[in-house]
C-alpha positions in Angstrom: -21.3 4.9 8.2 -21.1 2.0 10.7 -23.2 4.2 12.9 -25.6 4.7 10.3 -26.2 0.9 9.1 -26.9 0.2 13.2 -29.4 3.0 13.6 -31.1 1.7 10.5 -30.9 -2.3 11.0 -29.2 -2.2 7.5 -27.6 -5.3 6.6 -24.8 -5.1 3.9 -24.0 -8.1 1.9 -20.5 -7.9 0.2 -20.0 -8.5 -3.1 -19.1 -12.0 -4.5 -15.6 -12.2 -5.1 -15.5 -13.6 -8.9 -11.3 -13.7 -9.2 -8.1 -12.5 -7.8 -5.0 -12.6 -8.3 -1.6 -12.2 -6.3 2.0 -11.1 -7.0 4.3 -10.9 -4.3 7.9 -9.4 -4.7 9.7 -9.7 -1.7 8.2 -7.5 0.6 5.5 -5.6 -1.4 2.5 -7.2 -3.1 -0.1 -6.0 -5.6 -3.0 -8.0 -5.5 -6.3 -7.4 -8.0 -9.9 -8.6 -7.9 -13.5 -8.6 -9.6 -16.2 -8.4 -7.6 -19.8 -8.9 -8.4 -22.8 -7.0 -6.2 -26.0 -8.5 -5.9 -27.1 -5.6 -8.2 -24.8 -3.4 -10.3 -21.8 -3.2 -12.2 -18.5 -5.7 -11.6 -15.7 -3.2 -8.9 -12.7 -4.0 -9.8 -10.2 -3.5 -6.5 -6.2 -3.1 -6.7 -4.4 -3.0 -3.5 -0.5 -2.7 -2.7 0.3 -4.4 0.6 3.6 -3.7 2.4 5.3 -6.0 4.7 6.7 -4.3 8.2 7.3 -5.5 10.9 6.0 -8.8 9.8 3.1 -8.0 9.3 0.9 -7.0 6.1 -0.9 -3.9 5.4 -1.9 -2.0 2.6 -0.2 0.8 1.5 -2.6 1.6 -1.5 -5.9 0.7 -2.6 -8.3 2.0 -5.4 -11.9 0.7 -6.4 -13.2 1.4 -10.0 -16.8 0.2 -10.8 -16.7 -1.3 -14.3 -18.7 0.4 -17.5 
């Protein structure tokens, strides 16, 4: 994709983040957000983030566009 967007010039603008929230419980958290494009429907976004090591990464993620 990245490859594509160069050999085009194609500039992507990302989607306003409208809200999002954060719960942490100890060492996981699940954080969920509402985006809005610059045309279409809202995405919502869930993530699970994991703690190792001391650092954060996500473990899960889904992306669902809104009806």
């Amino acid at each position: 994709m990245i490859a594509e967007l160069r050999r085009t010039s194609t500039t992507v603008i990302p989607a306003e983040v409208t809200s999002m929230k954060i719960w942490v419980f100890g060492d996981a958290a699940v954080m969920r957000s509402e985006h809005q494009p610059v045309h279409g429907k809202v995405l919502h976004v869930t993530r699970l983030f994991e703690r190792h090591n001391h650092h954060w990464q996500i473990a899960f993620g889904q992306q669902t566009w809104a009806k």
